[in-house]
C-alpha positions in Angstrom: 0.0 0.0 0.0 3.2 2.6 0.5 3.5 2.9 -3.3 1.1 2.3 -6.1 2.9 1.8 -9.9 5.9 4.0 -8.4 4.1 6.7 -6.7 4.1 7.5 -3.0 0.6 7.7 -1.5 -0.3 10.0 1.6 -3.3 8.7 4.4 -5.5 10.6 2.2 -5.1 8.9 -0.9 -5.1 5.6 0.2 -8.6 5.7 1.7 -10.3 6.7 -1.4 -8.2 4.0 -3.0 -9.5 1.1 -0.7 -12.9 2.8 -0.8 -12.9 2.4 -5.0 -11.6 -1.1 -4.3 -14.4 -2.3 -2.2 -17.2 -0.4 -4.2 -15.3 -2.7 -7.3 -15.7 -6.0 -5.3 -19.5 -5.1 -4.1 -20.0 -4.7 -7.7 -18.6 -7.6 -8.6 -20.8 -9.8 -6.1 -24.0 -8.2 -7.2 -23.2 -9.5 -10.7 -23.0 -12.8 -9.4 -26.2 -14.8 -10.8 -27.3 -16.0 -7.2 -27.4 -11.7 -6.0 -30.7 -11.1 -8.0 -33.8 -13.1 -8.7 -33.6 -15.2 -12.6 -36.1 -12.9 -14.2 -34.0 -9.6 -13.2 -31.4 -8.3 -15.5 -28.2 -6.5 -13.4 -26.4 -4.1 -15.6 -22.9 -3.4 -14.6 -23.4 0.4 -14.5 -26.6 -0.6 -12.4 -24.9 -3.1 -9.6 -21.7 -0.4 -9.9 -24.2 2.5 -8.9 -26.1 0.6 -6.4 -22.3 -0.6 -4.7 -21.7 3.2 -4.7 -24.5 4.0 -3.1 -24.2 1.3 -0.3 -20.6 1.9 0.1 -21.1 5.8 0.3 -23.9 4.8 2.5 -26.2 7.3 0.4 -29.3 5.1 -0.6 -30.2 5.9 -3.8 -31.5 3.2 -5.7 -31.7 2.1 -9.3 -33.7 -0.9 -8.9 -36.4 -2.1 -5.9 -34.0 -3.8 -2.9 -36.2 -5.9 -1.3 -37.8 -7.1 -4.8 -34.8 -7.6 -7.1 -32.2 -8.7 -4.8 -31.9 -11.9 -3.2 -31.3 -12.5 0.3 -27.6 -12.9 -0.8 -27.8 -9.3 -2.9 -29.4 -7.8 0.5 -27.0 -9.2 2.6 -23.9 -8.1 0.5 -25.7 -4.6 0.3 -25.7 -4.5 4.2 -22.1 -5.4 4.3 -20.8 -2.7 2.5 -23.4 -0.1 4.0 -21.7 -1.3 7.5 -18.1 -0.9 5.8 -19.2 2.3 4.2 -20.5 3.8 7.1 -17.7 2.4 9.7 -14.3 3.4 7.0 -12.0 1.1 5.5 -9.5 2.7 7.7 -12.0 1.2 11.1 -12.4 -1.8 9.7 -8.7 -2.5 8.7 -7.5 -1.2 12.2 -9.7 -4.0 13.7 -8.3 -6.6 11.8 -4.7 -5.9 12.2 -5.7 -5.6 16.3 -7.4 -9.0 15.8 -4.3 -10.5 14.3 -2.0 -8.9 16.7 -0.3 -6.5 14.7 1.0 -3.2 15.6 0.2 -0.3 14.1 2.4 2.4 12.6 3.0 6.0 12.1 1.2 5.5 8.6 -1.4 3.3 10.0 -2.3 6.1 12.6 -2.2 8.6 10.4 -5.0 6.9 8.0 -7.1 6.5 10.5 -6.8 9.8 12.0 -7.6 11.0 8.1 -10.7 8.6 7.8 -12.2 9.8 11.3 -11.6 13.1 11.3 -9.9 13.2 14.5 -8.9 15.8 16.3 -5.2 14.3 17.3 -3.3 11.2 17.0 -3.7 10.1 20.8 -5.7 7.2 21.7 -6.1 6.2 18.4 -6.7 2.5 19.3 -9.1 3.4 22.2 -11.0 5.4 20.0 -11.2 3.1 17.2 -12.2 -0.1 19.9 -14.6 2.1 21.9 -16.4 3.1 18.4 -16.7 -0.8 17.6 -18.3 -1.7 21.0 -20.7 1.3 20.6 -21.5 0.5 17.0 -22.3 -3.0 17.9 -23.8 -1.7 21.0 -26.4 1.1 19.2 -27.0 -0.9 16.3 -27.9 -4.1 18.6 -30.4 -2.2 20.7 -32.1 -0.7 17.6 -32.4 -3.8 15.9 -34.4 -5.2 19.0 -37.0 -2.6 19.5 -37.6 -2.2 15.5 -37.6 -6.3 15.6 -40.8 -6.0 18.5 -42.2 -3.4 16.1 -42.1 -5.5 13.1 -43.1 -8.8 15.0 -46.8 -7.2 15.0 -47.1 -8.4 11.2 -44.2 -10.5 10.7 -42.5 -13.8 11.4 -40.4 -13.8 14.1 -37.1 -14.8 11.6 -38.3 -12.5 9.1 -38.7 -9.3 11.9 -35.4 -10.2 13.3 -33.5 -9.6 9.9 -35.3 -6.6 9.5 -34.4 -5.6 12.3 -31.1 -5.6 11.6 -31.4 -4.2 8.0 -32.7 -1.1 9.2 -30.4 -0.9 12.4 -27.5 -0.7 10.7 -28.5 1.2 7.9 -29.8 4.0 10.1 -26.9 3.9 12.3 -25.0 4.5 9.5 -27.1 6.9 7.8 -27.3 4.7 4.6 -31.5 5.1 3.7 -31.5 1.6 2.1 -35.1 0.1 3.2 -36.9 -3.9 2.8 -39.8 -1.8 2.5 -40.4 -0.4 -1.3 -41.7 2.3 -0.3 -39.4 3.1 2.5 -40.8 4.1 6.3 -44.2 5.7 4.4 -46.4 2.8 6.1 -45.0 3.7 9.3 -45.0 7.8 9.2 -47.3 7.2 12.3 -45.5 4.8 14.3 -43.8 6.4 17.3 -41.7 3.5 17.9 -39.9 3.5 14.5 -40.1 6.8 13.8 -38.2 7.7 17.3 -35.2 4.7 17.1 -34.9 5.2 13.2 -34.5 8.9 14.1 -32.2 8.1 17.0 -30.1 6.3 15.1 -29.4 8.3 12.3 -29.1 11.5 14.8 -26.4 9.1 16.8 -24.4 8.0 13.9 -24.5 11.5 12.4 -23.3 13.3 14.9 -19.7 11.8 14.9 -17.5 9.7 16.9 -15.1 12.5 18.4 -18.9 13.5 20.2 -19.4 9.8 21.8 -15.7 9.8 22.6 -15.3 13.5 24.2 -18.7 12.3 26.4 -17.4 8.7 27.4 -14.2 10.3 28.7 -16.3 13.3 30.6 -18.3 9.8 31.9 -15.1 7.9 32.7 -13.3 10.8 34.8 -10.4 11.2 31.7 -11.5 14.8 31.5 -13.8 17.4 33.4 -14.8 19.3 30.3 -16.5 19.0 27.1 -14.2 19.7 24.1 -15.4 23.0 22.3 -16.1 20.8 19.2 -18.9 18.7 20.8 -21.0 21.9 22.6 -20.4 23.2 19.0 -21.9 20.3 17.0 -24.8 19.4 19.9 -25.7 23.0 19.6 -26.0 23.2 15.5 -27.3 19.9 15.1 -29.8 20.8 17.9 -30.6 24.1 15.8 -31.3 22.6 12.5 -33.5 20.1 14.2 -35.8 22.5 15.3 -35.6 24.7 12.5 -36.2 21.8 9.5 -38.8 20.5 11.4 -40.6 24.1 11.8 -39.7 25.3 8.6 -41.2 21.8 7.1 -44.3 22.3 8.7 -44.7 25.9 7.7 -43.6 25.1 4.2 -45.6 21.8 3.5 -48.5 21.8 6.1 -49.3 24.9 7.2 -51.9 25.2 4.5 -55.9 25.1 5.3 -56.5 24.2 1.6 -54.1 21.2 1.8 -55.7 18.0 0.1 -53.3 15.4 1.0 -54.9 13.1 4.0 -52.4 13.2 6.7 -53.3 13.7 10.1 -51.7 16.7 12.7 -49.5 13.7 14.6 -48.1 12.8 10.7 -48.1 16.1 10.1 -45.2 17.0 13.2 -43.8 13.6 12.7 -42.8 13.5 9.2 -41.6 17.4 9.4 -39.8 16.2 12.0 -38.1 13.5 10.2 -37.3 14.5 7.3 -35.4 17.4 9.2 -33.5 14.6 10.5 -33.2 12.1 7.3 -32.7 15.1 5.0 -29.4 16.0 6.4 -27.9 12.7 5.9 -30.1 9.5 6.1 -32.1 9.4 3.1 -35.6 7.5 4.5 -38.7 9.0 4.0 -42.1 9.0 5.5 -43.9 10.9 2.6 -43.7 10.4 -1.1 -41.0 13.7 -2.0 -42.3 14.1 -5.8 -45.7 15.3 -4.2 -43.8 18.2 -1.8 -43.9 21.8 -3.0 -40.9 23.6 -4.3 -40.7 25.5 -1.4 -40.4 22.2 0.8 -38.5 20.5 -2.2 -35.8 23.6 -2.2 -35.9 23.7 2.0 -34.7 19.9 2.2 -31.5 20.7 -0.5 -30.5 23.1 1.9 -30.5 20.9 4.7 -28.8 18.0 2.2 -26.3 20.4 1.5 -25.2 20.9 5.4 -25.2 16.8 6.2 -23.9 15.3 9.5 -21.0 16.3 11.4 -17.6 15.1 11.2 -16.0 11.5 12.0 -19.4 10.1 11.4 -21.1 8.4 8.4 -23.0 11.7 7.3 -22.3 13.7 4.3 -22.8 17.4 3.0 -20.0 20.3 4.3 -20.9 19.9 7.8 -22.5 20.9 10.6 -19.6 22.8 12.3 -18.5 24.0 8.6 -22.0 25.2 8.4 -21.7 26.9 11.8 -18.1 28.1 11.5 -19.4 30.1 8.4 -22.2 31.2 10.0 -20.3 32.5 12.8 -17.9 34.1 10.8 -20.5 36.3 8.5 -22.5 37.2 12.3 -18.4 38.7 13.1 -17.8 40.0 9.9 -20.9 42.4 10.1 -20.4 43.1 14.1 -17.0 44.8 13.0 -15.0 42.0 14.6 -11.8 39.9 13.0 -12.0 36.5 14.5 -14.5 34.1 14.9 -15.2 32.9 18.2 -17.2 30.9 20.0 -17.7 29.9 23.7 -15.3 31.9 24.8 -12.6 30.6 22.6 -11.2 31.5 19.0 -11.5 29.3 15.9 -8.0 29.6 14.3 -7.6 31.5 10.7 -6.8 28.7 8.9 -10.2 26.7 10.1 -12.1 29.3 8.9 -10.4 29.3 5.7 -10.5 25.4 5.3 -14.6 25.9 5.6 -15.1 28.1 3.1 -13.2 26.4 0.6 -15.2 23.2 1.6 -18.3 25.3 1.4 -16.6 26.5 -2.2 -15.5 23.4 -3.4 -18.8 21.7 -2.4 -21.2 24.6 -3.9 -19.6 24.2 -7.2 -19.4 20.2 -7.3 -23.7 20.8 -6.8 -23.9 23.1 -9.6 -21.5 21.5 -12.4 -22.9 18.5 -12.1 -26.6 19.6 -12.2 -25.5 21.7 -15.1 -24.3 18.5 -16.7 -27.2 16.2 -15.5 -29.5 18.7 -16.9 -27.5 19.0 -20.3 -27.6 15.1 -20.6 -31.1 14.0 -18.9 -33.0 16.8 -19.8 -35.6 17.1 -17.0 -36.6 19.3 -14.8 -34.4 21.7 -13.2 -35.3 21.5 -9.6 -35.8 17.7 -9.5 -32.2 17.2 -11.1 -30.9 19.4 -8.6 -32.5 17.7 -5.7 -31.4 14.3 -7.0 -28.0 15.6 -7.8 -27.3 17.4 -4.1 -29.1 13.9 -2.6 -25.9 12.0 -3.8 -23.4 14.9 -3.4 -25.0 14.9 0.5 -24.8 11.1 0.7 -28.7 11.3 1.7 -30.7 9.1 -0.7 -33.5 11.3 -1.4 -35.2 11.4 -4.6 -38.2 12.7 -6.1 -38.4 8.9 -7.5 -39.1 7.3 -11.1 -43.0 7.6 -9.9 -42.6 4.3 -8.7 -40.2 2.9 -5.6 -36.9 3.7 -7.4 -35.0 6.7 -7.4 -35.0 9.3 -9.8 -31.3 8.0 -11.0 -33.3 4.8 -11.9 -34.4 6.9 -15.1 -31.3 7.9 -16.3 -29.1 7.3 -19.3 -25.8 5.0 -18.3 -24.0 8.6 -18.6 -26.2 10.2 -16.4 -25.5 7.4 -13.8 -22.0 7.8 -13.9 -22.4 11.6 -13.1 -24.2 10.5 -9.5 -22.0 7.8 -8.9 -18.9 10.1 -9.3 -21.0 13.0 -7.2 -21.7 10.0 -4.4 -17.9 9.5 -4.3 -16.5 12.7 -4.2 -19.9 13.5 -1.8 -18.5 11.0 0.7 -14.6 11.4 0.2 -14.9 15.1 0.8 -13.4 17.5 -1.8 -10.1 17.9 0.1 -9.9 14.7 0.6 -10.1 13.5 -3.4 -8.2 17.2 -4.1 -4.8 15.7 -2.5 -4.5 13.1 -5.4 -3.6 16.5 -7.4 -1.6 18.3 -4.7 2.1 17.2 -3.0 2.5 18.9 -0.1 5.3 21.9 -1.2 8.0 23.2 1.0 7.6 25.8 3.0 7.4 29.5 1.4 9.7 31.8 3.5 8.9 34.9 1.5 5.4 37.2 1.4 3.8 39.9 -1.9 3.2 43.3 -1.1 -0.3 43.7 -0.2 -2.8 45.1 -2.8 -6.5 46.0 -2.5 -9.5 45.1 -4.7 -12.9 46.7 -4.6 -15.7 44.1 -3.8 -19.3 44.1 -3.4 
């Protein structure tokens, strides 16, 4: 893994790399004859998009799961949504444990790259203590959703769902048994609330769980800055998706669609929770207004937080920004926040991620439009869904997703945007850049005139 045909790869390359290489292999098991049902033809550009999708735990879907998959397809689509969502760098760090091995500089390194952590130390704590909670969360959620589905099911049959939707909440993946998703159950407390935990949990990062275990443990006596900061803007966009949902979509005395107050608050409320990252749904999106339509790509475009499964530019990217355009109009040079300065070169960092994710959205929607020809704001939604790693779609108008109806071309467009959606723009940008030495010299300053 140190060099690839001569060239020296960083911790940021090589997880990309081992991403591509286990998307290849998914896709090579869902060609296999015993992955789908006799009477279902498997395209290669079809199993390599649905591979993508599972690996880059997005959920968008180019043929029905539970209908034209086998219980071997299902089953190799839950193993890479639980590879996807955990990193090849978790998974291979648990392997080399199990076989003894020490890890390296390089080794460390990765992993710190694929988690997003905020130093090197403790890397094999943190890496154990996020397997014991994964198996841990996921467990719990696949036995209350299992008493859920044990109403109408056999008890085998429950179980695996169960676990199917366990996992792929947890790891914010949206793949469903059900073709039309959680719609029969937009009602149902029970799933609504552990779906919606999950996805909340998994999406809200690992340096979180870590930062409040040790706060538990006695290891330290404070929260970290970084997990009031994510708590406080995930708990923000909460509320505000699920108020401006309800404004947007129900808050309408001349509505027609039959869905009572409860479903009403309960589907706001999840989709402000899905939207950001998960990609279920309770409610059929193709029938949303614009308004609600153009409300949820905002909220794809922000995602989960960092070292989690989520997707999108952020939440703390999103608040960073935020932060900095409340300072830049109160007259004041550095961003700050509970009591504490964000250094220069964070805030810098998150706008180009901001920049570099803004214009991945809109060249790609330019070119989905220029070879799909369909409606702007559907091929924007379905475009931003896969950028975000959500798995929304306005649909085919039947289970499928809206990249079920595309050419092979346009397929390949949101299988590239699901990759470089869950690699991260930096991340796929160091393939181009070598780190360069260090530049002991400074231009004279010059002014432009802007706005």
């Amino acid at each position: 893994m140190k060099r690839l045909l001569g060239i020296r790869l960083l911790p940021g390359q090589i997880v990309p790399l081992a991403g591509l290489v286990v998307i290849l292999l998914g896709t090579v098991l869902l060609l296999l004859p015993w992955a789908t049902p006799p009477e279902v033809h498997l395209s290669f550009v079809d199993a390599l998009f649905t591979s993508t999708s599972a690996v880059c735990v997005t959920g968008l879907i180019v043929l029905d799961t539970p209908q034209d998959f086998t219980l071997f397809g299902q089953t190799v689509i839950l193993l890479l949504i639980q590879i996807g969502g955990l990193g090849y760098a978790t998974i291979a760090t648990l392997l080399l444990l199990a076989l003894g091995r020490r890890l390296g500089m390089r080794d460390r390194m990765m992993i710190a790259e694929v988690m997003n952590t905020l130093d090197m130390a403790g890397l094999i704590r943190f890496v154990k203590t996020i397997i014991y909670m994964v198996i841990l969360l996921e467990g719990a959620g696949a036995f209350f959703l299992t008493l859920r589905f044990m109403n109408h099911m056999e008890l085998s049959t429950a179980i695996y769902f169960g676990i199917f939707h366990s996992v792929s909440a947890f790891n914010n993946a949206g793949f469903s048994l059900f073709s039309n998703s959680l719609i029969d159950y937009r009602g149902d407390w029970l799933v609504i609330g552990v779906v919606s935990l999950l996805i909340v949990i998994g999406g809200i990062g690992f340096i979180v769980f870590q930062d409040l275990l040790d706060n538990v443990q006695g290891r330290r006596f404070r929260l970290r800055t970084h997990t009031k900061f994510v708590v406080i803007v995930t708990f923000i966009l909460l509320i505000g998706g699920t108020a401006g949902l309800w404004i947007l979509e129900w808050h309408d005395p001349n509505s027609t669609i039959p869905i009572s107050e409860h479903e009403q608050f309960l589907t706001s409320f999840f989709f402000s929770v899905s939207a950001r990252t998960a990609g279920f749904n309770t409610f059929d999106v193709s029938l949303m207004r614009d308004a609600s339509t153009y409300f949820l790509i905002l909220l794809m475009i922000i995602g989960g937080s960092p070292g989690s499964a989520a997707g999108g530019i952020k939440t703390t990217t999103f608040g960073i920004l935020c932060l900095f355009a409340w300072g830049i109009l109160r007259n004041r040079g550095e961003v700050e926040v509970f009591r504490r300065r964000i250094p220069y070169d964070l805030v810098i960092r998150s706008a180009v991620i901001f920049f570099l994710g803004l214009g991945i959205i809109i060249f790609f929607t330019l070119v989905s439009t220029f070879i799909e020809g369909r409606p702007f704001l559907t091929l924007l939604f379905e475009v931003t869904s896969a950028f975000g790693t959500v798995g929304l779609s306005v649909g085919d108008g039947g289970v499928r997703s809206l990249s079920a109806l595309f050419s092979d071309a346009g397929k390949v467009i949101i299988i590239l945007d699901m990759l470089i959606g869950r690699f991260g723009p930096l991340m796929i940008g160091l393939f181009a850049i070598k780190t360069r030495a260090q530049i002991r010299y400074r231009y004279p300053k010059t002014r432009v005139v802007i706005g």
